[in-house]
N, C-alpha and C positions, 0 to 999 in steps of 0.2 A: 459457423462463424463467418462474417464476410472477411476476405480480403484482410484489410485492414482496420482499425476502429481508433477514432479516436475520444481520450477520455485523459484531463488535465492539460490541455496541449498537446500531447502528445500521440502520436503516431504508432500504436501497437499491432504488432502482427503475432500470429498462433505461435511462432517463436519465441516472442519477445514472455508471451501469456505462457507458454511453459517452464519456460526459464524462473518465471514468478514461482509456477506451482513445483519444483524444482526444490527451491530454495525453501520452501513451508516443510516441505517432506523429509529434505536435508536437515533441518534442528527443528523440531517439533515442540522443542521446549521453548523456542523463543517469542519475543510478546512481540506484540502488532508494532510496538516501534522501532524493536531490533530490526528487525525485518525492514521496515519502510526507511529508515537509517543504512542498512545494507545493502538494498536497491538502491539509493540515492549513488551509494560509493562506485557500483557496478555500473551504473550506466551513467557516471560523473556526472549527474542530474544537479547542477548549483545554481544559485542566484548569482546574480549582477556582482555580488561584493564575494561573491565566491563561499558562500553559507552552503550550507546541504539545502535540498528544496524537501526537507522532512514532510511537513505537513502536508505538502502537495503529492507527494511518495505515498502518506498515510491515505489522503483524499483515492487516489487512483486507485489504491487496492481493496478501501471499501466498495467504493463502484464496480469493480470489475467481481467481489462476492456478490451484490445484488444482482447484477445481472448474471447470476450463476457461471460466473468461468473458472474464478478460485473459491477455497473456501480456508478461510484465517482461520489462526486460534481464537480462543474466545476473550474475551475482553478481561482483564485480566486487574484493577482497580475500578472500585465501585466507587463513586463520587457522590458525595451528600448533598440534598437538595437545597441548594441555595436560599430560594425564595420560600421556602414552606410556609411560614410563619405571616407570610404577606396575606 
């Protein structure tokens, strides 16, 4: 891994990426949003009006599974296809 990488703005180093894989290994039970929800708190990750930056937490952690450095639980609600019927 180089150095550094960045992915949602942010500035990730092999620490910062262990710390992730860390916290997956530590509650195994929990779903991709506890997790991106609890990173958010740990590294007071908020918006401008002081929200958690969730979806952004969520964004960064699927990126860093594709690009093989963590690997999530699995998806955890199936969602119905919207448009099928169109």
């Amino acid at each position: 891994m180089p150095e550094k990488i960045e992915i949602q703005g942010r500035q990730l180093s092999q620490t910062d990426i262990d710390e992730i894989s860390r916290l997956i290994c530590s509650f195994p039970g929990w779903s991709r949003y506890k997790l991106s929800r609890q990173l958010c708190v740990q590294w007071n990750w908020r918006n401008y009006k002081g929200q958690l930056k969730d979806i952004a937490s969520r964004s960064l952690l699927r990126k860093l599974e594709m690009r093989g450095y963590i690997e999530l639980p699995p998806k955890s609600k199936k969602y119905p296809q919207r448009m099928k019927d169109m």
